[in-house]
N, C-alpha and C positions, 0 to 999 in steps of 0.2 A: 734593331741593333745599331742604326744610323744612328748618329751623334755628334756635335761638332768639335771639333780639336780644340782642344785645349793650347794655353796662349804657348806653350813652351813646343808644341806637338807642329802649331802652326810656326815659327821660328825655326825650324829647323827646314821646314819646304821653304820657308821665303827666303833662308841664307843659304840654301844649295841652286835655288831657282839659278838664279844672277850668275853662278859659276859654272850651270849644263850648257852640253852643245846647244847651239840654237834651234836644231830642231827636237830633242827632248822638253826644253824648259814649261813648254802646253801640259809637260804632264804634272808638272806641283805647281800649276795657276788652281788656285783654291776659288778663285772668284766664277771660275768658266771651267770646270774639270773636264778633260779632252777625251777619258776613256768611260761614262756612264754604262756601258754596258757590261766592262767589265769588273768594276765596282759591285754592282748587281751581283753579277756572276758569284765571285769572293763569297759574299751574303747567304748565297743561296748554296754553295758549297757546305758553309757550316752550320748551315741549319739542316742539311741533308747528311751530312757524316756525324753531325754532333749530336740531334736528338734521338730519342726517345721512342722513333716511329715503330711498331708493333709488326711482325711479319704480315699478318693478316691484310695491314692500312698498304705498307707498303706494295704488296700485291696487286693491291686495287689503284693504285698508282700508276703501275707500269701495265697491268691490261689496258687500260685504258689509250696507251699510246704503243700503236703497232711497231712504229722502228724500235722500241725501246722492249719491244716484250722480244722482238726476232734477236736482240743483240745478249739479251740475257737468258734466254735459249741455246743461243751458239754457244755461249761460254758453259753453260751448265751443263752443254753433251761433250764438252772437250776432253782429248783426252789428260788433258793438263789437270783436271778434276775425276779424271778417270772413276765416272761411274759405271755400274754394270747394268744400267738399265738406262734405256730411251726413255729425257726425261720432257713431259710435253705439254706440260700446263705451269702457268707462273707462278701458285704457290707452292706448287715440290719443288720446281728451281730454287726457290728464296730458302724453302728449308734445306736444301741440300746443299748452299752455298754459303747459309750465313747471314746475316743482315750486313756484314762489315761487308766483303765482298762483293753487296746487290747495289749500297748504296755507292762504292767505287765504281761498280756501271753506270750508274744513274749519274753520280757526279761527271763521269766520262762524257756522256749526252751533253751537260750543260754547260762544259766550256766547248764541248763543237759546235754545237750553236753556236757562238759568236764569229767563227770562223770565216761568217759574210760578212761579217763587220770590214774584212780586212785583206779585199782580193787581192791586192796587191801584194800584200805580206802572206798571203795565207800558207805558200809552202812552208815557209821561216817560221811563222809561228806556230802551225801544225806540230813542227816537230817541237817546239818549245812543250806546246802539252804534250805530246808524247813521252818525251824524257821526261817532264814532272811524273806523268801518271806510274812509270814502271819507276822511279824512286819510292811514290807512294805504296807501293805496292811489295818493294825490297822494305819499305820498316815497318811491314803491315805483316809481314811473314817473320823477321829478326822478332817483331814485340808479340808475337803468336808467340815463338818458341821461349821465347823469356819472361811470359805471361806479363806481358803488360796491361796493367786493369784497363786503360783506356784505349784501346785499337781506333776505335773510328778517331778522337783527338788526332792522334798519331799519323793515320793518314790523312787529312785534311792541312793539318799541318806542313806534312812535307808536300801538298800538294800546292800549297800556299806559298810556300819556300822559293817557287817561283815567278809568284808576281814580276820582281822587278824586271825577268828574261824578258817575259810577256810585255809589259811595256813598254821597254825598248824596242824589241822586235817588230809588236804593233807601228810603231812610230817610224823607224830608218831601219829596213831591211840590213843596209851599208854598214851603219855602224855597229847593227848585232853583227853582223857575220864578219866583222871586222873582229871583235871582242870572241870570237870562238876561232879566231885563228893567236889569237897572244898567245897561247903553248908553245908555240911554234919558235919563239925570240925570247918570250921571259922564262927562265929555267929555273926562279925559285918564287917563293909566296910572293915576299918583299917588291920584287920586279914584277911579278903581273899583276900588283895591287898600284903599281905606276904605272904599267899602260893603261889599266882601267883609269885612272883619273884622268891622263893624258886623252883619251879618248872622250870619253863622257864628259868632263866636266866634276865630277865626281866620281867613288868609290860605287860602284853596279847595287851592292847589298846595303846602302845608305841610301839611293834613292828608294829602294825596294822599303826602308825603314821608315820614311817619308812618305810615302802610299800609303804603306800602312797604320798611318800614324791618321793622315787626312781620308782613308775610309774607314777608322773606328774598327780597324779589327782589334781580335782581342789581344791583351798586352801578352801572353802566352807564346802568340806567332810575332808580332814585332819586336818582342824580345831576340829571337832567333837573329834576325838582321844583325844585332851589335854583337853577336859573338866573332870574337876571330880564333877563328876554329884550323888545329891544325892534326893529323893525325897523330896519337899519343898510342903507348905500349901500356897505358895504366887500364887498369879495369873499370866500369861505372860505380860509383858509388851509390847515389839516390835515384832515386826514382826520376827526378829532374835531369839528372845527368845523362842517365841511360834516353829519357826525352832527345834530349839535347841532339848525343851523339847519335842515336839514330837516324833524327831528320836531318842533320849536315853532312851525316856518313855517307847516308845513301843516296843524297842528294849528288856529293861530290862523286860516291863512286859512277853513276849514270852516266854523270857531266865527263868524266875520265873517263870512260867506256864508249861514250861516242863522240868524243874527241880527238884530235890530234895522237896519234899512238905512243904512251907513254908509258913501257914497260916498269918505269922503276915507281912513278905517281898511281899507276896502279895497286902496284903491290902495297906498297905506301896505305893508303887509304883502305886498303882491304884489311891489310894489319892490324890500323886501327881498330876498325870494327871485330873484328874476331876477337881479341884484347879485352878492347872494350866488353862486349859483349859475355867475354870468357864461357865461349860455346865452345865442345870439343872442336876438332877442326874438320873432321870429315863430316859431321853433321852441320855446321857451317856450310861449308862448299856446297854441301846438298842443300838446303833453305837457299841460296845464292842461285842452285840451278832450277828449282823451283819456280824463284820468286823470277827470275828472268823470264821465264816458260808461261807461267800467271799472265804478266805486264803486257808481253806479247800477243795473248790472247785478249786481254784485253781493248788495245790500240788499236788490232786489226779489227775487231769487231768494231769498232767504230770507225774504223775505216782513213785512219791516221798509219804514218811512214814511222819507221821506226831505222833511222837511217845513221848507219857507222860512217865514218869522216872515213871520205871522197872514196869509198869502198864498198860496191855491191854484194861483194859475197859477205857473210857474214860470217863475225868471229864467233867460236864458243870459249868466253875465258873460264867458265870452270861446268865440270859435268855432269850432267843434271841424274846419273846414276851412280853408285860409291866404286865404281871403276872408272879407268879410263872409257871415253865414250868411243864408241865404231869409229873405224877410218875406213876410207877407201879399198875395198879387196878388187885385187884385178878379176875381171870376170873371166871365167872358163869354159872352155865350151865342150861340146860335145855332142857329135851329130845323131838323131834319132833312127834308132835303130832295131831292127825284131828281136825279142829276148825271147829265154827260156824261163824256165824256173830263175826266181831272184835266191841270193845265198838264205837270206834270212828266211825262206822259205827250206830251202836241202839242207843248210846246216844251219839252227837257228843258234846252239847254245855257242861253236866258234865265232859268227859273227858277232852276236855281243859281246863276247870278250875282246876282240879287236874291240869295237868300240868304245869299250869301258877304255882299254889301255890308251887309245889316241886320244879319251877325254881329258884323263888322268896328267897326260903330258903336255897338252895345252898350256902355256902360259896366258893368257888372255882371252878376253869375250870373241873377240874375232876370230881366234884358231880356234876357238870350240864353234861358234857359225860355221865357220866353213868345214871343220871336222863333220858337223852334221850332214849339211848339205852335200856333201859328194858322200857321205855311206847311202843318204837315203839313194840319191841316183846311181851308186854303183851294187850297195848290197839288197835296198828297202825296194828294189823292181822299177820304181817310180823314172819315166821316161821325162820329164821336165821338173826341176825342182830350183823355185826362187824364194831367194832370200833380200826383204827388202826390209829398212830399217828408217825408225822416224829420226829425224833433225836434233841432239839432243837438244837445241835452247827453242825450239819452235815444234811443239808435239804434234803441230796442226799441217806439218811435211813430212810427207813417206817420199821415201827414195830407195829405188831400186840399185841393187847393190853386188847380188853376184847370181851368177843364174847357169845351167849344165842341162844339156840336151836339145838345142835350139842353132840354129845355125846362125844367125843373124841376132846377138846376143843384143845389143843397144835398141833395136826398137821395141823387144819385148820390155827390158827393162824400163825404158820412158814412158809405155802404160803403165808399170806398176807406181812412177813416181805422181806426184803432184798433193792436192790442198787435199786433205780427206774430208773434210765437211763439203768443200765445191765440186771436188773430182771426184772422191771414192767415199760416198757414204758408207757404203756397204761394207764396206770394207772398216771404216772406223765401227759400226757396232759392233761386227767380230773380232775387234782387237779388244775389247770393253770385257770379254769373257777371257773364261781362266782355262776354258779345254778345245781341244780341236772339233774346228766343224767341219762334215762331210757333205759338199754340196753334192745329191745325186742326181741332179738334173738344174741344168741353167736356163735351159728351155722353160721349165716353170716359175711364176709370179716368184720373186722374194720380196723379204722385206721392206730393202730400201735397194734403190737402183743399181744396179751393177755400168762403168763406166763403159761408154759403147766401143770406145777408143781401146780399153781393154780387152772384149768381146771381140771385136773386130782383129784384134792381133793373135789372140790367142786359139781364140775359136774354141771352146772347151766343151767338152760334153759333160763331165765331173770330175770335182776336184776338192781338195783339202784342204783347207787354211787355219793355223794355227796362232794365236798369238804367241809374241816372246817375251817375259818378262824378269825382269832381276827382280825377287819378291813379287813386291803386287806391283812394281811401275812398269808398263808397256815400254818396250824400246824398239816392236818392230813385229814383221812375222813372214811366218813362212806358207808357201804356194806348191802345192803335189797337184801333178796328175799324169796321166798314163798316155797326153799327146792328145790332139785335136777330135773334135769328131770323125768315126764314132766311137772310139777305144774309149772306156769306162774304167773310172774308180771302182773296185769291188770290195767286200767284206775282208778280206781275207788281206788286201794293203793299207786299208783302216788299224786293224790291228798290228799291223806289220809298223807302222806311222808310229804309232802308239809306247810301242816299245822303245824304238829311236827317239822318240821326243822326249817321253819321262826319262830317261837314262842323259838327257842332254839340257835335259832342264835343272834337274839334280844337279850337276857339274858347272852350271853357272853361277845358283847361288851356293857352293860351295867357295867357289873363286871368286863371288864376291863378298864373301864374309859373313852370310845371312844362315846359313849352315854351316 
């Protein structure tokens, strides 16, 4: 694909050279190019999202390299992909994810490699791919739903989109991190399109257009550089346009999303896209909570930050289920006690209808959690009952969230949070099914490891765990049991579970519009 610039392609690096800061200008010397490796890189991007490769080839590709098979593993058991089976060989991963999807892991691999290139820079630029790869990944999902014939095009593109970050960053830490603070002083296009000149020497997407011009990519992605692209309320018309606005859309909204907090540039840019796109809106929102939750799993798999400006917790701007997503419920407690018969035991057909009626009156996912959770521990017999719930924009975090019959409520709950793939395997396969399981012994071998940190707090002899799902997407699940060794799960609170769950499962997706 290498080829030499053409006279008007090289004119445009030699008349922006002479006006960069002085420490950019290495990067358009055509004689001595300063970034070889990442040039490559570029290359090897579009040969890997653009062709042709065959499930089968690709397969035999990524067996061959161990970090690359374990990262597309992790992603292929996520719950983000939420399959119902443990999947453990690299060609059902590839079919079960896609080739567009296998080869945005693979392209992920190939710009971290370069990442020694540039110890100095490396946190700086880390996140540079990070924010490319979850744009790629936001118009990899928008051109899903809007059937875009070319997806791998698409993302490779917007993965490209950011060369010019990349080379600056590569180059002066200082002055990229200079250039992601101008939100902060220029409040419209026109003004942060002059502190970028002011800064660089030129416009950031000119030299980007420059790079692209002296590695021979295709005119398709250096086209992209000379648009000036602003968010519009018009819908796409061609197929070129819908191109377009995709890879700048999402490009800009990322860049707006882990930048400087800019409630109104947000909305802004999301507009457009939705607009543009003219997706309903709540199926929008939902591809948007998706494609974040994708991107994320992605990044982490490789082992890159995914870092919101100067903010460790992280936001969720929109909810990766068609409700509002879980908020904090203060936890309740309730000290463990000798019971008698439970109600739904002496009087079953009263207790359900209290049930039904406090589902019924629930306005939201939360009052019906917690509506469940205290019938199951005051009517369903059950001596400890937790409810924990995943991260909406990160599926790959459970968090324990509200829990009854424990006295010391915070430390049971911080076993049940953390990574499910690091901390609680066991726990994410059981969330992958659609009915409850009844552990009747912990003491015996399972599948996948139970956290000992868990074991150790709980001490359980048997117990129940359910996932929770709006539809088919996991958002969480729930923890029964009748208290430490050696009080037992029995037949007779399985069924008892049973009733409480489907009567509360029902009532969810009722309230969220799926029924």
């Amino acid at each position: 694909m290498s080829s030499s610039p053409t006279t008007s392609e090289s004119a445009l690096a030699e008349s922006l050279r002479p006006r960069l800061h002085n420490t950019l200008q290495p990067l358009l010397n055509q004689a001595s190019p300063c970034l070889p490796a990442l040039e490559k890189t570029c290359q090897k991007i579009l040969s890997l999202t653009g062709g042709l490769t065959g499930a089968d080839r690709l397969a035999q590709i990524i067996s061959r390299d161990p970090a690359l098979s374990c990262r597309v593993l992790q992603i292929s058991n996520s719950i983000a992909y939420s399959p119902q089976q443990v999947i453990t060989s690299i060609p059902h991963a590839v079919s079960w994810l896609g080739l567009d999807t296998v080869r945005s892991i693979v392209t992920a691999s190939q710009l971290v490699e370069q990442l020694s290139q540039w110890p100095n820079q490396q946190r700086i630029v880390s996140g540079v791919i990070a924010r490319a790869l979850v744009a790629a990944v936001h118009a990899n999902e928008l051109g899903m739903a809007l059937e875009y014939p070319s997806l791998s095009q698409l993302f490779s593109a917007t993965l490209l989109y950011s060369i010019g970050d990349l080379a600056i960053a590569s180059q002066s830490q200082d002055l990229y991190a200079s250039y992601r603070k101008i939100p902060l002083t220029a409040k419209t296009p026109a003004a942060r399109l002059l502190e970028e000149t002011q800064l660089f020497g030129a416009p950031r997407l000119r030299i980007a257009q420059a790079l692209g011009q002296m590695w021979a990519l295709p005119p398709f992605v250096v086209e992209l550089f000379a648009i000036e692209w602003h968010p519009s309320q018009e819908r796409w018309g061609s197929g070129q346009e819908m191109f377009k606005g995709l890879v700048i859309g999402c490009s800009s909204l990322i860049d707006v999303m882990t930048g400087p907090p800019s409630p109104a540039i947000m909305e802004a840019v999301k507009r457009g896209l939705l607009a543009g796109s003219g997706l309903p809106s709540h199926l929008f929102g939902d591809i948007l909570g998706c494609a974040l939750d994708r991107g994320k799993q992605l990044i982490h798999s490789a082992g890159l930050p995914f870092d919101l400006w100067e903010d460790p917790v992280e936001q969720e701007p929109s909810g990766l289920i068609p409700v509002p997503p879980p908020v904090e419920i203060s936890p309740v407690t309730a000290m463990p006690q000798k019971r008698g018969p439970s109600a739904i035991e002496t009087n079953p057909l009263e207790t359900l209808q209290t049930l039904q009626t406090a589902l019924r009156e629930a306005k939201d996912i939360n009052t019906l959690l917690s509506t469940l959770v205290q019938a199951l521990h005051r009517d369903g017999g059950f001596s400890r009952v937790a409810l924990a719930l995943l991260n909406p924009n990160n599926t790959d975090h459970l968090v324990g969230r509200l829990l009854l019959g424990v006295e010391e409520p915070a430390l049971y709950l911080d076993s049940l949070s953390g990574s499910l793939t690091k901390d609680h395997p066991h726990f994410l396969q059981l969330m992958k099914r659609s009915d409850a399981v009844w552990i009747e012994d912990f003491a015996l071998p399972l599948g996948n490891p139970i956290n000992p940190k868990f074991l150790r707090t709980w001490h359980p002899g048997s117990a129940i765990i359910a996932p929770l799902r709006v539809g088919t997407r996991p958002i969480g699940m729930l923890y029964c049991d009748n208290g430490p060794i050696p009080r037992q799960v029995q037949q007779k609170d399985y069924h008892a579970f049973q009733l409480f769950f489907g009567q509360t499962t029902l009532s969810i997706n009722r309230l969220a519009g799926i029924l």
